[in-house]
MITORTOR-296598 format. One record per residue (C-alpha): residue in three letters; y, x, z. Coordinates in steps of 0.25 Angstrom, whole numbers, padded with zeros to 4 digits, always signed. Example, Ala and Ser with C-alpha at 12.3 -4.5 7.8 and 13.67 -1.06 7.14 Angstrom:
BEGIN
ALA-0018+0049+0031 SER-0004+0055+0029 
//
This chain:
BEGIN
UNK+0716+0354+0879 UNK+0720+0342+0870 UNK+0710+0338+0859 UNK+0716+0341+0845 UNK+0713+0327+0839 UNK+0706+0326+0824 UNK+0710+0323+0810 UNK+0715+0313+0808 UNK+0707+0301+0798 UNK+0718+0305+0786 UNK+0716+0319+0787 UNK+0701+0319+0786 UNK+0701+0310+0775 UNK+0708+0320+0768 UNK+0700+0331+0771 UNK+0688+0322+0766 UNK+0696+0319+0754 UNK+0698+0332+0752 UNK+0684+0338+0754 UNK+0681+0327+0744 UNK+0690+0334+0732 UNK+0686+0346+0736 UNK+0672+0344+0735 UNK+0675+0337+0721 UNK+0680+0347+0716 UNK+0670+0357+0719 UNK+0659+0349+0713 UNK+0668+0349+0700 UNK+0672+0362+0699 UNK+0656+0365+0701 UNK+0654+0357+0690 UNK+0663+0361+0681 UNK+0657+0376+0683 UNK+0643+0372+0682 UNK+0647+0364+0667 UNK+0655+0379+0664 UNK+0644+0388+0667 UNK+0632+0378+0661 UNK+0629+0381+0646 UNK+0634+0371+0635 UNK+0625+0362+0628 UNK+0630+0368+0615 UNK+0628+0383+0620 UNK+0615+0378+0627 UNK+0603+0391+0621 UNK+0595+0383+0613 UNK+0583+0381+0617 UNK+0571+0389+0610 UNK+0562+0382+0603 UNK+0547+0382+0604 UNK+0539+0392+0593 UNK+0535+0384+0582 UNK+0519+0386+0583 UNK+0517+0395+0570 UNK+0507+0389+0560 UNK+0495+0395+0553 UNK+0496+0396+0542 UNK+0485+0391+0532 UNK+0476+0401+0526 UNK+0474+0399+0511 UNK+0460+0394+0506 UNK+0452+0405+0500 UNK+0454+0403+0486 UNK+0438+0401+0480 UNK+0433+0412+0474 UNK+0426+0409+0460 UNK+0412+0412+0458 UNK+0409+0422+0449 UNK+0403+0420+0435 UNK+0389+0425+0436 UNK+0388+0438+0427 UNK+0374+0442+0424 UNK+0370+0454+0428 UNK+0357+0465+0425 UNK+0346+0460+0433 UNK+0339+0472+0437 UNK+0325+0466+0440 UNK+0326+0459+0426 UNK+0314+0466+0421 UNK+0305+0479+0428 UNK+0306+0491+0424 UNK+0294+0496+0428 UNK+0285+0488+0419 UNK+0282+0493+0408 UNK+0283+0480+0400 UNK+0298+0478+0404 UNK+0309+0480+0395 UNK+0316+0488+0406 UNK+0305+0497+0410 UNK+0309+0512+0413 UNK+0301+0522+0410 UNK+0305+0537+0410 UNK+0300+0551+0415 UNK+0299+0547+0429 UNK+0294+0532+0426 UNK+0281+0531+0417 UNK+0276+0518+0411 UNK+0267+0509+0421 UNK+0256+0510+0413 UNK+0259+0524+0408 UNK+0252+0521+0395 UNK+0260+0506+0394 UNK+0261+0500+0380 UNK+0270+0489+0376 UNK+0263+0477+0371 UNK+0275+0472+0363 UNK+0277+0484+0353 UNK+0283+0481+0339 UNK+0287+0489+0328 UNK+0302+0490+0329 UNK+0309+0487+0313 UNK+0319+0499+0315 UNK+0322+0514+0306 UNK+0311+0523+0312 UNK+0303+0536+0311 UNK+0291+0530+0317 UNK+0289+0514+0318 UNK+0295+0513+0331 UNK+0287+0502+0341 UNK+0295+0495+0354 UNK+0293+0482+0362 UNK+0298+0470+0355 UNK+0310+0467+0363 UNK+0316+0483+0362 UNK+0310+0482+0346 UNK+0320+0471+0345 UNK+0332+0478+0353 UNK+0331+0490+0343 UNK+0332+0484+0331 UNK+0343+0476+0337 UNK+0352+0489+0341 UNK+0348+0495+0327 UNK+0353+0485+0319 UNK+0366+0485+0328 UNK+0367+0502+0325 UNK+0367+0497+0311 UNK+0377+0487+0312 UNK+0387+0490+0322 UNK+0385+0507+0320 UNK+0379+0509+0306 UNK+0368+0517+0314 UNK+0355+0518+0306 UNK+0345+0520+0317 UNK+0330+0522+0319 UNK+0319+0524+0327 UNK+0314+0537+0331 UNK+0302+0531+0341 UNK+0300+0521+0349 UNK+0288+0516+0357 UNK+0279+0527+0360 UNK+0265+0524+0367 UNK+0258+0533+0378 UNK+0248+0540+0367 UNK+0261+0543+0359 UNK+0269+0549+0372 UNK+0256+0557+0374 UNK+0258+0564+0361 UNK+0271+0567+0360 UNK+0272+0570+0374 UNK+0275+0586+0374 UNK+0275+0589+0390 UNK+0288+0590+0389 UNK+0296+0579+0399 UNK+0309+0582+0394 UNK+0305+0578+0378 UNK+0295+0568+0378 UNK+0291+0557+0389 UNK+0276+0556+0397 UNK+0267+0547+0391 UNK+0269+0536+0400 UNK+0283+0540+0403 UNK+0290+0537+0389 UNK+0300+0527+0385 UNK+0295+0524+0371 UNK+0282+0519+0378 UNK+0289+0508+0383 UNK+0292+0501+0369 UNK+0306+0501+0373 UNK+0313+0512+0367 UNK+0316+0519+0354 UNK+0320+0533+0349 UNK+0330+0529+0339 UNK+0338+0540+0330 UNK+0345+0538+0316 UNK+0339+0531+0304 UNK+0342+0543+0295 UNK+0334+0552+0304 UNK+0348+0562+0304 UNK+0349+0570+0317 UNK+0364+0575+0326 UNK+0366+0589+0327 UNK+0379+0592+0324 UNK+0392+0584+0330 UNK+0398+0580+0321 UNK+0407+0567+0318 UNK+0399+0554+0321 UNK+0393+0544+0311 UNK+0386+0530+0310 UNK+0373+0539+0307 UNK+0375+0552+0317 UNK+0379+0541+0327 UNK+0381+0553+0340 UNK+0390+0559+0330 UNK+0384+0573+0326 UNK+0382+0577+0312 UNK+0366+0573+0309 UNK+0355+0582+0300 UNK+0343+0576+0297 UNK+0331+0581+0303 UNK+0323+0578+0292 UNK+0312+0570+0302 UNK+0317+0558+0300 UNK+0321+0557+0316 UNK+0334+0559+0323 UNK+0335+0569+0333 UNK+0347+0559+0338 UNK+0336+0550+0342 UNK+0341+0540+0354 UNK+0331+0533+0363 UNK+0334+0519+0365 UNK+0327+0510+0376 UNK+0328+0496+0370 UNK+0328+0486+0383 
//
């Protein structure tokens, strides 16, 4: 069997040739798919941006509170009231006098009205006088003492047994020197209500008892 002789040189130059353009234009017509399918610049998702770090916010300074104006207040430890020489002693049914049979040693007679010369410590002898003159002034009371300091040998006597009339000796107020029965000047005493005056002061219609006392008597501790 003859042998069937090969391609010529021309005919496998233009196979080549034609390989070559072929090639070509697969290579561009991938391009041109790979630019159609690929995002534009100008349609490009932007990015996102990074979280801006939040920051604190300051705290405002405490505004400086301003000190307080010092306001004087009672002092409770000021002065006993257990001894029997302070102006604040207390003494009652349940809390005798310490001596029982204690005497001021500042008693003076006290330049007020009176149905008998009343006697109290110097610094509540000054304090009555004061509040009378300001009843007569400011209320155009006339007042007066009914009594006032009472000693242990005075209690004793007029001391009836009775708890709810009189105090103990030893127990008494009046012993203290610091407290006065005082009532009105003109010795007129409340019975009946009536409208009030300078003199009636409680406003009740007065009699008179005819003792020269009040029966409106009010006890008044001078501290």
């Amino acid at each position: 069997m003859a042998t069937r002789p090969g391609p010529s040189p021309r005919v496998r130059r233009n196979r080549l040739i034609a390989g070559l353009v072929v090639a070509m234009l697969v290579v561009v017509a991938s391009a041109w798919v790979i630019a159609a399918l690929a995002p534009s610049a100008g349609s490009a998702s932007p990015s996102p941006s990074p979280s801006a770090t939040p920051t604190a916010t300051p705290r405002p300074a405490p505004t400086a509170t301003a000190t307080p104006t010092p306001v004087d207040t009672f002092d409770k430890a000021a002065h006993s009231i257990d001894d029997p020489d302070s102006i604040w002693v207390v003494v009652d049914k349940l809390r005798p006098l310490n001596p029982a049979d204690y005497e001021p040693s500042d008693l003076v007679v006290v330049p007020v009205a009176h149905t008998w010369e009343p006697l109290m410590r110097a610094e509540a002898a000054d304090a009555i006088v004061r509040m009378f003159q300001a009843a007569a002034d400011e209320a155009g009371l006339s007042l007066a003492s009914n009594s006032a300091y009472r000693s242990y040998g005075s209690q004793e006597r007029i001391y009836d047994g009775d708890d709810t009339l009189t105090a103990r000796p030893g127990f008494s107020e009046h012993q203290t020197g610091l407290t006065m029965d005082i009532g009105a000047e003109s010795g007129y005493c409340s019975s009946t209500c009536a409208s009030p005056t300078p003199q009636r002061g409680s406003g009740c219609a007065t009699t008179p008892t005819g003792s020269g006392s009040c029966c409106g008597t009010r006890r008044i501790r001078s501290t």
